[in-house]
N, C-alpha and C positions, 0 to 999 in steps of 0.2 A: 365589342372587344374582339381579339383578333381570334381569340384561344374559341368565340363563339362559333364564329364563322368555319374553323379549322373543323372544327369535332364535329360539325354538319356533313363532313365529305368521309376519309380516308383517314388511317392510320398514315404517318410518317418516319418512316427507319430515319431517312437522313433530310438532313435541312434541302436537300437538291429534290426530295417529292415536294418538300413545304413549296419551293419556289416555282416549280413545273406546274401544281396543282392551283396554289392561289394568284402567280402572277404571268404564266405561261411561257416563263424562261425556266430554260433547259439546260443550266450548267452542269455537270459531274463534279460534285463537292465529296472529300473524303471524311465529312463531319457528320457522325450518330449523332440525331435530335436528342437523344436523350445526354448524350458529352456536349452537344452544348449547351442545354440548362441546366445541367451540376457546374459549368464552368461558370456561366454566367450567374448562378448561386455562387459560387465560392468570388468574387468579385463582388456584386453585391454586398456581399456579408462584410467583404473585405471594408467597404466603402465606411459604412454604418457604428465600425467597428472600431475605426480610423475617429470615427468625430465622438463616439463616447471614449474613448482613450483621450483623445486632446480633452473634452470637460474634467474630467478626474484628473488631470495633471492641474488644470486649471482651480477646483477646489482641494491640490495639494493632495489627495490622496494617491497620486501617483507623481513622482519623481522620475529625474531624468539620470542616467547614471552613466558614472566614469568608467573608460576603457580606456587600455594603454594600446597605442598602435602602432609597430614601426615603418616608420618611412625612410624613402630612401634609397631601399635594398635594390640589388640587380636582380633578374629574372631569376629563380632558384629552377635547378631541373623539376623540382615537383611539378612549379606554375608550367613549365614547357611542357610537360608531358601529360599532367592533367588535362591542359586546353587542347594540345594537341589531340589525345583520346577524344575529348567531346567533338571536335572538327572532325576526326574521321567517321564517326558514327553519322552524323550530319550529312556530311559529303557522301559514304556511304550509299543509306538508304534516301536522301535527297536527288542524286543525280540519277539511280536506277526508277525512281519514283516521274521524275522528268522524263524519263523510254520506256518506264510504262506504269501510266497515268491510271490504264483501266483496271491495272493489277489493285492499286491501292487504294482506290473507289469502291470496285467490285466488295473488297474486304482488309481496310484498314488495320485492323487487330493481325488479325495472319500474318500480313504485308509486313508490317511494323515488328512483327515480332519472329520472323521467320530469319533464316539467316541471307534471304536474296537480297543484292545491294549489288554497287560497283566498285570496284574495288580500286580503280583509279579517281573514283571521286570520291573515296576514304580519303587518298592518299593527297588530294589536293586540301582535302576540307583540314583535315592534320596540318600541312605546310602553316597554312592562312592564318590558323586558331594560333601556331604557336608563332608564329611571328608577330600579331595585332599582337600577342602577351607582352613581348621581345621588347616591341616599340612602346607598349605602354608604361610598362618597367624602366624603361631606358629613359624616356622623358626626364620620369619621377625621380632619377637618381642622385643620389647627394653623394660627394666626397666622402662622405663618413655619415650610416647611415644613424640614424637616431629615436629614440623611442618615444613617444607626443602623447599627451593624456587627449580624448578627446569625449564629449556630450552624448551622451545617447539616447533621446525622448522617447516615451513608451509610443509611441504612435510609428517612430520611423523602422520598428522591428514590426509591425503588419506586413509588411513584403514577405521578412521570413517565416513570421506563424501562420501565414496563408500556405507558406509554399509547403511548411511540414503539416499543418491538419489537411492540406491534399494528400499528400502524402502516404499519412496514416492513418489517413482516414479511408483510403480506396483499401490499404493491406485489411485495413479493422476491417472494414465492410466485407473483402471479400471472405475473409475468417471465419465471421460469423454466420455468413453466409451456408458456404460449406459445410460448416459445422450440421448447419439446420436442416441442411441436403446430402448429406453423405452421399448416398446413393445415386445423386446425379453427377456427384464429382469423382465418387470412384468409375462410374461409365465412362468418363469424357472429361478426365483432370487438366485436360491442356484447355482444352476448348472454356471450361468451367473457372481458370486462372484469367486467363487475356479478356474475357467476354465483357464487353461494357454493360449488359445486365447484369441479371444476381448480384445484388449490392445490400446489404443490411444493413438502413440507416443509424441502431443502435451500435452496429460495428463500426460503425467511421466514428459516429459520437466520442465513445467509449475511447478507446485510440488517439482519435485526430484527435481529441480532446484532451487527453490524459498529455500527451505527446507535449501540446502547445501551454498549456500549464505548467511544463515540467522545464521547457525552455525560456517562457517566463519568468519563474523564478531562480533558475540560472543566473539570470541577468537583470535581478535585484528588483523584479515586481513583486507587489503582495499575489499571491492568486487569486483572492477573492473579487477585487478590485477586478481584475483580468475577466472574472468568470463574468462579474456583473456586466462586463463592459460589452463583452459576445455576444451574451443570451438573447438582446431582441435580434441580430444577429445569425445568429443559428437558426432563429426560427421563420425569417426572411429568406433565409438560402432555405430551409426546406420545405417551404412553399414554391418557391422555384424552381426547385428540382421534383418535386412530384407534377408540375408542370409539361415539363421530358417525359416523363412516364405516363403521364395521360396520353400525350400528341404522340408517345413512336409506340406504345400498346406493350412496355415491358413484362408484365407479367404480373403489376402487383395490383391487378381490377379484384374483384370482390367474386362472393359465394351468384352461383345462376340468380336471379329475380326473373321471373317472367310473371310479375304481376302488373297490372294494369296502373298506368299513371293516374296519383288521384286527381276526381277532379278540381281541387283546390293548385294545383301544382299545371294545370293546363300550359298556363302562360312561359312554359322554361321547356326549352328544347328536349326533344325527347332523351339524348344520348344521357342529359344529366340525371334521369331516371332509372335507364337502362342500357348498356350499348354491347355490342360483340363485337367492338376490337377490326374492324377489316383489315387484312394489309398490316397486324403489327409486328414488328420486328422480330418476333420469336415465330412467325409461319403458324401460330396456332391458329388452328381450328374452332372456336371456344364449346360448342358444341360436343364435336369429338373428345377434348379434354373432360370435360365434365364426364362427359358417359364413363371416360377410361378411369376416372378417381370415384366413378360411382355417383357422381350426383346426379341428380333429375333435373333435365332442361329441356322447355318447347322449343323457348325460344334462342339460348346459344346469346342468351344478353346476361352482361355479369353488373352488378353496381358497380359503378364509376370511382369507386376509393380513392383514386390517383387525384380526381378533381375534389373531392370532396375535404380531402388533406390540405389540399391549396388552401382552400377555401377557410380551413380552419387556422391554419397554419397564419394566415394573412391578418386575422380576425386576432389572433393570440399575439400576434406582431406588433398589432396596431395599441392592444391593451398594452404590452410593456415598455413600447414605444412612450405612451403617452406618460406613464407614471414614472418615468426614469429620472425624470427631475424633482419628484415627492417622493421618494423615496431615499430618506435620507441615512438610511440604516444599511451598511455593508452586507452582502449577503442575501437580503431577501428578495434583491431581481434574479438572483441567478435560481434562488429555490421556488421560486414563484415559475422562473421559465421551466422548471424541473418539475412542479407539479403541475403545470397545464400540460406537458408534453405529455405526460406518465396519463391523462387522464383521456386525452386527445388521444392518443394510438391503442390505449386499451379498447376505448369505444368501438373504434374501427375495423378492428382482429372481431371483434364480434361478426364482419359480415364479408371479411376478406380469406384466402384460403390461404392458411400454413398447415404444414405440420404440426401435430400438436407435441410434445411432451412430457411425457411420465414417470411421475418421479413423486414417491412417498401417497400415493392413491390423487397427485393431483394430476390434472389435464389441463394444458395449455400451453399455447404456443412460446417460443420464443420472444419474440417480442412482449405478448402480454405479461406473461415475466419478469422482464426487465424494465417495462411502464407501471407495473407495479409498485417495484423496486425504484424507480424512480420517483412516483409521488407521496410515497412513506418518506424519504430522504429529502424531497421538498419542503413536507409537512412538519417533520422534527428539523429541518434548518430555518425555517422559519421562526419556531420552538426558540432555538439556541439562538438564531443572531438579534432575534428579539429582546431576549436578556441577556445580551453582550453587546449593547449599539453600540458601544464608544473601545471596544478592544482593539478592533482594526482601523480606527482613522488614528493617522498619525497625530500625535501630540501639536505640532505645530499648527497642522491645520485645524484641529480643536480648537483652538488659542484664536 
């Protein structure tokens, strides 16, 4: 596997060490390894998500639904001005990114998020956006514009519940983040908003998830039907994306180990025992860290949690994977992926380093918390949709 051979060498910040190191091309790519396995996570998920949504329309528990849409119309100043906006932000930071290439390599996030740009290729990217609207509109145009019912299959809205649980899932995550960190994001708020680290996975859940539910049922899905249909889903993207976090060294490795590989475990490469991070993206030391929070390290090797999440993550995948089709009861894949998850990252806060806190004489981190809270609410949906199998399928598909 490739992820073996990688974790034998270097950490990699951006996909252009991955290719320098294992194929000995030297391109300057402006993509964090770890932006693109949450990307290539949220695709994935997307995929997987897409084919349990077409089953469940197929066994009638999900339906496809009516939308009135007019056609016709002329370009409205909104369409001109909106597109126009996206074209100049485009044009903008696109054409100052073409003169200088090294600026937004060196550090994408800054780049991206700084106000240097060109401002004549704003003003081109502006022209282009609203004129393709201009011609696209102008095509479509009818004498007399008119109002059309049209089909909406729960599968063909994955475009847009991908694009909002990205969405709200990066604000969730950075949220809770923060929260968990005050103190590094009152030092350095700017740095601690834009940073493609600091992410808390139960912050994008929470969020991206609430978010894409909520749109959902807007547009005349059941949610539970929805939730079942993500869960194996989510937990394929978050295999994948601890993936990212293994390979660029984000920060989320485990308590020091500097104990001795047992000799049962000979045969499995050392880093998946123990590893210190070389070269990860955040410049730590692991070492020095440790000493600075206090803990005691010989060796500056922390356990590998990043892999071992995969690993678990994959394994929990595979389980609700297989049962999706015996599982004829609404609700108990989503709470089933709710209690492996709650069970799964409690485990692993046992040997990873948060913060912990304090509240009514108890101690414990954030996430443990909410992995808690997670598999009590698995445990009693389970409860409930057990003695409610037949509430959520629709009568007809009953029939």
């Amino acid at each position: 596997m490739l992820i073996f051979e990688i974790q034998n060498k270097m950490m990699y910040p951006t996909l252009s060490d991955m290719l320098r190191d294992l194929l000995g091309i030297n391109i300057p790519l402006p993509f964090p390894t770890f932006g693109f396995f949450v990307a290539l996570g949220f695709l994935t998920a997307a995929y997987f998500f897409t084919v349990e949504l077409k089953r469940k329309e197929r066994l009638g528990w999900l339906k496809a639904t009516t939308i009135e849409v007019m056609v016709g119309e002329k370009a409205s100043l909104w369409d001109l001005v909106s597109n126009g906006f996206m074209g100049f932000l485009i044009g903008f930071k696109g054409l100052e990114a073409f003169f200088d290439y090294a600026a937004l390599v060196e550090n994408p996030q800054i780049f991206l998020f700084s106000s240097k740009g060109n401002f004549l290729g704003g003003l081109i990217g502006a022209a282009i956006f609203a004129y393709l609207k201009y011609r696209e509109k102008d095509k479509e145009k009818l004498a007399e514009p008119k109002l059309i019912k049209q089909k909406l299959r729960p599968y063909e809205m994955v475009g847009n519940m991908t694009m909002i649980a990205a969405i709200a899932g990066i604000l969730g995550s950075k949220l809770f983040h923060n929260l968990e960190n005050l103190d590094q994001f009152m030092s350095n708020p700017i740095d601690a908003l834009i940073s493609f680290s600091g992410l808390s996975i139960y912050g994008g859940l929470i969020v991206g998830g609430g978010a894409v539910l909520y749109y959902a049922t807007k547009n005349g899905l059941t949610w539970i039907h929805v939730a079942d249909a993500c869960a194996p889903a989510l937990m394929v993207s978050y295999g994948i994306g601890r993936i990212g976090c293994q390979l660029a060294g984000d920060g989320d490795w485990g308590m020091p180990n500097d104990s001795v590989k047992p000799e049962s475990l000979s045969f499995l490469p050392d880093w998946m025992w123990a590893f210190n991070y070389p070269n990860n993206v955040l410049g730590i030391d692991l070492q020095q860290d440790f000493h600075s929070m206090g803990l005691e390290s010989l060796t500056g090797n922390a356990w590998p949690t990043p892999f071992y999440e995969t690993v678990m993550a994959f394994i929990i995948f595979g389980i609700l994977w297989s049962l999706r089709k015996k599982l004829m009861v609404p609700g108990i894949m989503f709470s089933l992926y709710l209690a492996f998850n709650g069970v799964e990252r409690f485990f692993i806060e046992k040997i990873r380093i948060n913060p912990d806190y304090h509240f009514l004489g108890i101690e414990a981190t954030q996430a443990e918390l909410i992995a808690v809270g997670m598999f009590i609410f698995g445990i009693i949906g389970m409860l409930y949709f057990s003695k409610n199998k037949t509430k959520y399928i629709p009568q007809s598909a009953a029939a």
